[in-house]
C-alpha positions, 0 to 999 in steps of 0.5 A, spaced: 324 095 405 328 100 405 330 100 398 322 101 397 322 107 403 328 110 399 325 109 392 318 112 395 322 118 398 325 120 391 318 119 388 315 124 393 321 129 392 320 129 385 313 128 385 313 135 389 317 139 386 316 145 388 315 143 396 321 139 395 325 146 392 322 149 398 324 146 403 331 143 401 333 150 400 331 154 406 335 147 410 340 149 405 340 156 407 340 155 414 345 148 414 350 154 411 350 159 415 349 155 422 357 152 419 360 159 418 357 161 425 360 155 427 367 156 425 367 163 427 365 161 434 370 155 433 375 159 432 374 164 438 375 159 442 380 157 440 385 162 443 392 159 447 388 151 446 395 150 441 400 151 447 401 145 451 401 147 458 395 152 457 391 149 464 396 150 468 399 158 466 396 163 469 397 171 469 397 175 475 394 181 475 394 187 478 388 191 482 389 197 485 382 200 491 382 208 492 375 211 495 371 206 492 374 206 485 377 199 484 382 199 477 384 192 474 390 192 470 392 186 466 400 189 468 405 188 474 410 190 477 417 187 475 419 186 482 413 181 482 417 176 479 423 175 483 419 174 489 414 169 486 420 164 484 423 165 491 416 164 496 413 159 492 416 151 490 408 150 487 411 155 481 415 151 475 417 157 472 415 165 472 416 169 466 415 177 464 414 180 458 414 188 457 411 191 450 416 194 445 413 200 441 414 200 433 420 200 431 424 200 424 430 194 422 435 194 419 438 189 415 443 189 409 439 194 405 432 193 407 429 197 413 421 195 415 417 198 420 415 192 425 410 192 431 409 186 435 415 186 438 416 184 445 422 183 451 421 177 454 426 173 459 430 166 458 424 163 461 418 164 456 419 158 452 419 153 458 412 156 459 409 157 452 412 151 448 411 155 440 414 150 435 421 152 433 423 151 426 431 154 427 434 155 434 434 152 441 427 155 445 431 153 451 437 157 451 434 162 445 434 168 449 439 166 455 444 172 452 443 180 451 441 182 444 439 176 442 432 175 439 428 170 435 423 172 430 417 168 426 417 165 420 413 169 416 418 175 419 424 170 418 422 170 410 421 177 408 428 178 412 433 172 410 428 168 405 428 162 411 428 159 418 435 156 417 438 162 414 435 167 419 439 164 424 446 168 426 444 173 423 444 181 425 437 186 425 439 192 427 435 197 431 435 205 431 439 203 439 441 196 439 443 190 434 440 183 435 443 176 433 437 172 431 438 165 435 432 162 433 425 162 428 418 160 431 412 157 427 406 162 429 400 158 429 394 158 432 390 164 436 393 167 442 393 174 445 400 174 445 401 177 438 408 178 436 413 178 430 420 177 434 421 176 442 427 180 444 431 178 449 429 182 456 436 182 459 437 187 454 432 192 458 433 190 464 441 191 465 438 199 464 433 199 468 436 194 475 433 199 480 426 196 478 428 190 479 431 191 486 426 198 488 420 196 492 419 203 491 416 201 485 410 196 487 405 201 483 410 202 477 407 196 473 409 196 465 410 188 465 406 182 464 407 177 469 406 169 467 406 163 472 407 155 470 404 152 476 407 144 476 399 142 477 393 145 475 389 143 482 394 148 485 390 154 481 385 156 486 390 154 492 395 159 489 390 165 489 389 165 496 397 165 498 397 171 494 393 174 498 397 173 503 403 175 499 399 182 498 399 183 505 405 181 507 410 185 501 405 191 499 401 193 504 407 195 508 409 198 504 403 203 502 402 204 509 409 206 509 409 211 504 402 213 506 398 211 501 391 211 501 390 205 495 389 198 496 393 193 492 391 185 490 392 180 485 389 176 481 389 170 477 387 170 469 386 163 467 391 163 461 384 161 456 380 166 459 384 173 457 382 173 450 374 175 453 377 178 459 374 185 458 375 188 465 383 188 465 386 195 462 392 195 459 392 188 455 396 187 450 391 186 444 384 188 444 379 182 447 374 179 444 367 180 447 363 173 449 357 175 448 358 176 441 358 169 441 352 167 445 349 172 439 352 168 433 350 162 437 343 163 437 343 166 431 345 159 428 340 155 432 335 161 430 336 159 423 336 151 424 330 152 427 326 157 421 328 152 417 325 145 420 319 150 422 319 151 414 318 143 413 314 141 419 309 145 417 309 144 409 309 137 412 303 137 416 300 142 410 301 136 406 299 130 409 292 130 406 295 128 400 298 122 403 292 120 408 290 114 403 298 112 402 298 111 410 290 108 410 293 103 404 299 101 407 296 099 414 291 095 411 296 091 407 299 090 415 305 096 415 306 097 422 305 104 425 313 103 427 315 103 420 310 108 418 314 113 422 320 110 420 318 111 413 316 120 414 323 120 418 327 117 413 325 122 407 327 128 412 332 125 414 333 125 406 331 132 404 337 134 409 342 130 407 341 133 401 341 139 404 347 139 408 350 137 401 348 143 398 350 147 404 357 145 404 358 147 397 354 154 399 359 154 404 364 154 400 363 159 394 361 163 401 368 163 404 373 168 402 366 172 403 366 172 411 372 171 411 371 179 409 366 181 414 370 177 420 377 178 419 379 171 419 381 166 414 378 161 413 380 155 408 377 149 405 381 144 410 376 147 416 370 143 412 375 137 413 376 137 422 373 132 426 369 137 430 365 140 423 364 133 420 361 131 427 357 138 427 354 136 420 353 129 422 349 132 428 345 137 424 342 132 419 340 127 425 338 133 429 334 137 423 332 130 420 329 126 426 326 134 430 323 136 424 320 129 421 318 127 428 311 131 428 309 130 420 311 122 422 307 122 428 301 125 426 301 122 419 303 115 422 296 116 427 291 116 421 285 109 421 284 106 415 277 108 415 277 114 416 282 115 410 279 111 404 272 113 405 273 121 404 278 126 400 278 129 407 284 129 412 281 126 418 281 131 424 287 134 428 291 140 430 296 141 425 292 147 422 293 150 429 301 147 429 302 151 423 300 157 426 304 157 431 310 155 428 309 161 423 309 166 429 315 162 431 318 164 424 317 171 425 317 172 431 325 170 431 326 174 424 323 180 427 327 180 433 333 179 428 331 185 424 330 190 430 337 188 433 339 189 426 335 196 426 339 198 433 346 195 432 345 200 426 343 206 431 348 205 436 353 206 430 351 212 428 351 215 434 358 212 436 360 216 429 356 222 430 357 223 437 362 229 439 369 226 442 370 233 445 376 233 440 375 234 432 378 229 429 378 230 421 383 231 417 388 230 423 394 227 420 398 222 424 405 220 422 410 215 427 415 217 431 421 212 431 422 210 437 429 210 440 432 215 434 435 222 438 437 226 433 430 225 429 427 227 436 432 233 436 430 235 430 422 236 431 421 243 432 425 243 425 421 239 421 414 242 425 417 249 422 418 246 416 412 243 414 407 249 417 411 252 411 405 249 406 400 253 406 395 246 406 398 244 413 394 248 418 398 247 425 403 241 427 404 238 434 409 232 436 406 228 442 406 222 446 400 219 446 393 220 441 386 217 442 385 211 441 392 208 444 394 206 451 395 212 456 400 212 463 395 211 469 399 214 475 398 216 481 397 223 484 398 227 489 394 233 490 391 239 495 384 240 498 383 243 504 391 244 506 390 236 505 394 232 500 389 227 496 391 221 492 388 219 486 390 215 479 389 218 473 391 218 466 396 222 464 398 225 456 404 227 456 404 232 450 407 239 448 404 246 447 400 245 440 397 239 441 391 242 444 390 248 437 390 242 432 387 237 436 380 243 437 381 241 444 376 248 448 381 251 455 374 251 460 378 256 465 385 258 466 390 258 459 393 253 454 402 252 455 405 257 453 412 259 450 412 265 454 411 262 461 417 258 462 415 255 468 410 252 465 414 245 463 414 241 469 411 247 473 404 247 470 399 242 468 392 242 464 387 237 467 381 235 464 374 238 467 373 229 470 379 231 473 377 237 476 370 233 478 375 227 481 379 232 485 371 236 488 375 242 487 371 248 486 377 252 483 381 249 480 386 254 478 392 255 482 391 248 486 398 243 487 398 237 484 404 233 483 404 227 478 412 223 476 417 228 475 412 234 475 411 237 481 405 244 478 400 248 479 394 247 476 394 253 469 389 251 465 382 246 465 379 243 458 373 241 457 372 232 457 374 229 451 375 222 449 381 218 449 377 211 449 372 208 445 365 211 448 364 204 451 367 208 457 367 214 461 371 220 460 376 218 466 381 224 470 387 226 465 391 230 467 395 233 459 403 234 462 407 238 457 413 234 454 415 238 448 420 233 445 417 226 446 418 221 441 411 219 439 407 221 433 407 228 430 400 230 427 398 235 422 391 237 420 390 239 413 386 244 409 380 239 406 383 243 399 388 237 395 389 233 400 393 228 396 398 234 394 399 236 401 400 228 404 406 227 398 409 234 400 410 232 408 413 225 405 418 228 401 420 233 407 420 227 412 424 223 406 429 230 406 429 229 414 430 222 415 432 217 410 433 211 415 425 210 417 420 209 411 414 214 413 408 211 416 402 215 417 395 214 419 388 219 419 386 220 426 378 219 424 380 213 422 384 210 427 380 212 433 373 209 429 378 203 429 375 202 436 369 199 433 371 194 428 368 189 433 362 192 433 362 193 425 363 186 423 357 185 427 352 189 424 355 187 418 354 180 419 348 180 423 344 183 418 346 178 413 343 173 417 338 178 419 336 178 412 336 170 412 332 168 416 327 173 414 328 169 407 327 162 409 321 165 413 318 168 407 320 162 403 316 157 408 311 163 408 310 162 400 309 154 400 304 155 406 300 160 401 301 156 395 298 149 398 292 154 401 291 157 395 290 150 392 286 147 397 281 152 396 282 153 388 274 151 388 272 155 393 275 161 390 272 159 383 265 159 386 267 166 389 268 169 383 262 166 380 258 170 385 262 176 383 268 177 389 273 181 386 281 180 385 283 185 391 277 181 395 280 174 395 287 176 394 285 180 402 281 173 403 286 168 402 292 174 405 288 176 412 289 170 416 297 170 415 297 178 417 294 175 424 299 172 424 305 175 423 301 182 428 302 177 433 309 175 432 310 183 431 306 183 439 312 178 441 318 180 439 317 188 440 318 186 448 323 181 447 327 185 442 327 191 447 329 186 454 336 183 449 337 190 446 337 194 452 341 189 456 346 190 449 347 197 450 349 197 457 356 195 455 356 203 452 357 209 457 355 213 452 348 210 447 343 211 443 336 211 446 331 205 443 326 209 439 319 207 438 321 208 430 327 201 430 320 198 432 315 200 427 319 199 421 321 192 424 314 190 424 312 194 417 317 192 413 316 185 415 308 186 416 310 188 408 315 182 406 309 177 408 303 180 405 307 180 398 309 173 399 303 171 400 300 176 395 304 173 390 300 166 390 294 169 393 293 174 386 295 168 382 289 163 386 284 169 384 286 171 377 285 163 375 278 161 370 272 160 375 270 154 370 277 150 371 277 151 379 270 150 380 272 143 376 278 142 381 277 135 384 
């Protein structure tokens, strides 16, 4: 019997050439993106499930209260650690990491610029358990100057793990003896090159080890390795405790108003934690997932529309089929058996075609992502289930209705008529074609707003012009270069392309120093946490930054360095000065008057308010150097400044970057998601279009006899083209009308994760519901034009 139900399936298909195309290749279409989205969201979640321990690491964080502003910082304080082991026998180990900046390497003749480089302790290998190819993980970092680098960084150094190990990297202040060579596989927001030896910074900075003073100067990243993950939940509560036993005092003594607590992060949860300032890479955002997620059932759900309703449409050629087989005694059971078979036939097919789709289509997302997948991934058990999931799920859902109602038919009713016996799959196909197009409508206006808001993030001023600024890194730890500054700076401004030049600390778009300030109000000292830039007397010129009161630094004032400060107008609105000029404020080192006030810039992505800055002059920081450039021969002026920094310094390799870019950096997450959402966008609007066109041309072929009949009467081409297009533009208005407030309720929910956004203007709306108004009418008009241009003579003999 199933040889038989096999054998009618395969004629059914080949019989229905057409439909069959349809419908394998909108499940196709949908099976293929529906396992890209999946490997990209596998993917995502895959973050610290490679390290062994991962349910029972956490990380503490800080969180600091002042006048109701609550800062959460994913950094502590190095003295946190050492109290943590002695309090606590619930902690198996405790480790600490502390970022290290970009810095050049030397080895034998070669010399790289690295980034990722990070100090950690004797301890971290105990609590994250990396795959050492070379080296001992549990002794590796236990002497100073020792390091241990990654595979790939081990290759372009030494040639491999075995030879990397005892050999000597030198850095612009210390050398470093490579002790181990660890695999770095798997996703993890710890994303190091080399861990150095922490003992190495700590034998310089021991008063931060042992100084309660310095509860509030938090530049470390504390881990805790709890010996039961049950001990979690518990722990949080001691730690409460903690807060009020160590810190608290210690703020009351000093006459702080702030509050100060810690909080757990869970180890797998980092990776989407977005609240958490300072992390040591960017986040991801979880609700880019939800969106993927449901763009994947989306599609699935197109395409089984797609085959239920060319079904059902159908099934009136195979009512005598379903009469003949229940007089010669089939079952309804086997019936039904028989219309779940075949579709679960037409997706197995398709699930084949898909993962050949999937395949060709891999370098491509692997494009628009970042990621790199390969191959291999089709061959996890995770995805071999997905796909054995997605065929029994397309095949059972969407074959289930057209088995039913097909199953339900009485012989009677079916063998003595050419018509289908009556029922509601005319009003079902209805419904489902509103479904379609309300859910690719919802697509296209998301896509139409991701795209607004992008414009505007781009166009929107920063408060700083950011073209043409070039940014070039200032090796860290090299002080005869930093002494050489203002040479360099005279020497480049030499070129009359090269407009102004400025050494700084910090930029936009990169971390900030959060420190405490004291400042006065009404004979009162306030205290506040603000960002701090510490930059020297051009920055604010190259930067195109406005002074709204007072001055800009000035050479000619000697007691502007650590005298004076220049903060921003939010500092001035934090502090409620209404003259801001004069007042005292004290910040670090600087104990100043306020010189000058520049008006609100921003130094993070516009997903966030311009924060409280103070710009503290620091005219020798080791940090970049940024030039701005006449736009006149740009390539000319770029090879000019290399060979001055080459002239200046032969140790470091020039690396340099454009400000406009970096800063638009912050929005790469943003980016790959309109890009990809609109590929999907236009999908699912395809498979919607291709179920659209099967459904126009089966009606067409039902009323072909009609149709000849109204031309024999005199109804012109356009009006049997309006005739047979005007029920599908119904539909497709209604589904306009359900999207619009549905699109309008998840985009506005969208852009709320930006402080500054773009209005949802009634123009994203209507060409949404134009162009797919417009998309469906030449879909259908196709077949519609065909149908009404036929010889009345042929149709009218159509049986």
């Amino acid at each position: 019997m199933l040889q038989n139900y096999f054998k009618v399936a395969l004629r059914n298909l080949y019989r229905n050439k057409v439909y069959s195309a349809i419908n394998i290749a909108g499940l196709a279409l949908g099976v293929a993106s529906c396992i890209l989205i999946f490997l990209y969201v596998q993917d995502e979640l895959s973050y610290e499930k490679h390290f062994s321990k991962a349910d029972r690491i956490v990380r503490v964080a800080g969180e600091i209260e002042h006048e109701g502003q609550t800062n959460r910082f994913a950094l502590s304080a190095p003295i946190l650690a050492p109290y943590l082991l002695r309090d606590y026998p619930e902690l198996e180990h405790v480790t600490q990491l502390l970022n290290a900046r970009k810095q050049t390497i030397w080895y034998n003749n070669k010399s790289f610029n690295e980034d990722n480089l990070i100090f950690a302790d004797s301890a971290f290998f105990e609590v994250f358990d990396y795959e050492f190819l070379a080296g001992n993980p549990a002794t590796a970092l236990d002497e100073p100057r020792t390091i241990v680098v990654s595979n790939l960084m081990a290759e372009k150094y030494f040639g491999g793990a075995e030879e990397a190990i005892g050999k000597v990297l030198k850095f612009s202040r210390d050398s470093y003896r490579v002790t181990g060579v660890f695999k770095d596989k798997g996703h993890s927001h710890i994303q190091a090159n080399a861990f150095l030896a922490r003992s190495t910074f700590d034998t310089k900075r021991q008063d931060e080890l042992s100084d309660e003073n310095h509860w509030f100067n938090m530049n470390r990243y504390t881990y805790v390795l709890l010996r039961d993950a049950s001990q979690i939940a518990p722990f949080q509560e001691k730690l409460k405790t903690f807060a009020a036993t160590h810190v608290t005092p210690w703020i009351k003594e000093n006459k702080l108003d702030a509050v100060m607590s810690f909080v757990l992060q869970p180890l797998g949860s980092i990776h989407f934690d977005t609240v958490y300032e300072s992390d040591m890479s960017p986040p991801g955002n979880i609700n880019y997932l939800y969106i993927f997620a449901a763009v994947a059932v989306f599609l699935l759900l197109i395409a089984s529309i797609n085959y239920m309703n060319l079904a059902t449409a159908r099934s009136s050629k195979r009512a005598r089929e379903v009469g003949l087989r229940k007089v010669v005694g089939a079952y309804r059971s086997q019936i039904i058996g028989q219309f779940i078979g075949e579709s679960l036939l037409i997706t197995l097919i398709a699930v084949v075609l898909a993962l050949a789709l999937a395949q060709i289509l891999i370098p491509t997302f692997n494009n628009l992502t970042g990621k790199q997948f390969d191959a291999n991934f089709f061959l996890q058990t995770e995805v071999l289930l997905a796909l054995f999931a997605i065929v029994v799920f397309i095949g059972a859902v969407a074959g289930s209705y057209p088995a039913i109602f097909l199953s339900g038919f009485k012989p009677a009713d079916v063998l003595k008529t050419d018509k289908m016996p009556k029922g509601g799959s005319a009003a079902l196909r209805r419904t489902l074609v509103v479904v379609q197009f309300t859910i690719s409508l919802i697509m296209i206006i998301g896509t139409l707003v991701v795209f607004s808001q992008m414009q505007f993030l781009k166009n929107r001023s920063l408060g700083f012009n950011k073209e043409r600024v070039l940014a070039i890194d200032i090796p860290v730890g090299d002080s005869v270069l930093v002494q050489q500054l203002p040479s360099i700076k005279q020497e480049l401004l030499s070129n009359p392309n090269i407009e102004s030049v400025s050494n700084t600390a910090n930029i936009p778009a990169e971390p900030l120093s959060t420190l405490l300030v004291f400042a006065e109000k009404n004979g009162q000292t306030l205290q506040n946490t603000m960002n701090v830039m510490f930059v020297d007397y051009e920055f604010i010129d190259v930067m195109g930054i406005e002074v709204k009161q007072g001055r800009n630094y000035s050479r000619s004032f000697k007691t502007d360095l650590k005298g004076g400060l220049i903060i921003n107008e939010a500092a001035v609105r934090k502090m409620g000065w209404k003259e801001p000029l004069g007042k005292r404020i004290q910040v670090g080192d600087w104990d100043a008057k306020v010189i000058g006030v520049v008006k609100d810039f921003h130094v993070t992505s516009l997903h966030n308010k311009v924060e409280p800055l103070v710009l503290a002059l620091a005219p020798t920081s080791p940090g970049y150097l940024l030039l701005r450039l006449k736009p006149q021969d740009m390539p000319a002026t770029i090879e000019y400044v290399q060979a001055k920094w080459q002239a200046f310094d032969q140790k470091h390799p020039m690396e340099y970057f454009f400000m406009d870019e970096h800063f638009d950096k912050q929005y790469r997450a943003e980016e790959k998601m309109l890009t990809v959402f609109g590929y999907f966008a236009g999908l699912t609007i395809f498979i919607a279009c291709l179920g659209l066109f099967g459904l126009a041309s089966f009606t067409a072929e039902q009323r072909t006899k009609e149709i000849g009949i109204r031309k024999v009467l005199g109804s012109s081409t356009g009006s049997i083209v309006l005739l047979l297009s005007r029920d599908f533009a119904v539909l497709v208005l209604i589904a306009i009308l359900l999207a619009i407030p549905i699109a309008w309720y998840g985009m506005d929910k969208w852009l709320q994760d930006f402080a500054y956004r773009t209005n949802l203007s009634w123009w994203i709306f209507a060409v949404a519901g134009v162009a797919a108004m417009a998309i469906a009418l030449l879909t259908v008009s196709f077949q519609a034009v065909k149908a009404a241009l036929l010889d009345p003579v042929k149709a009218i003999r159509t049986q």
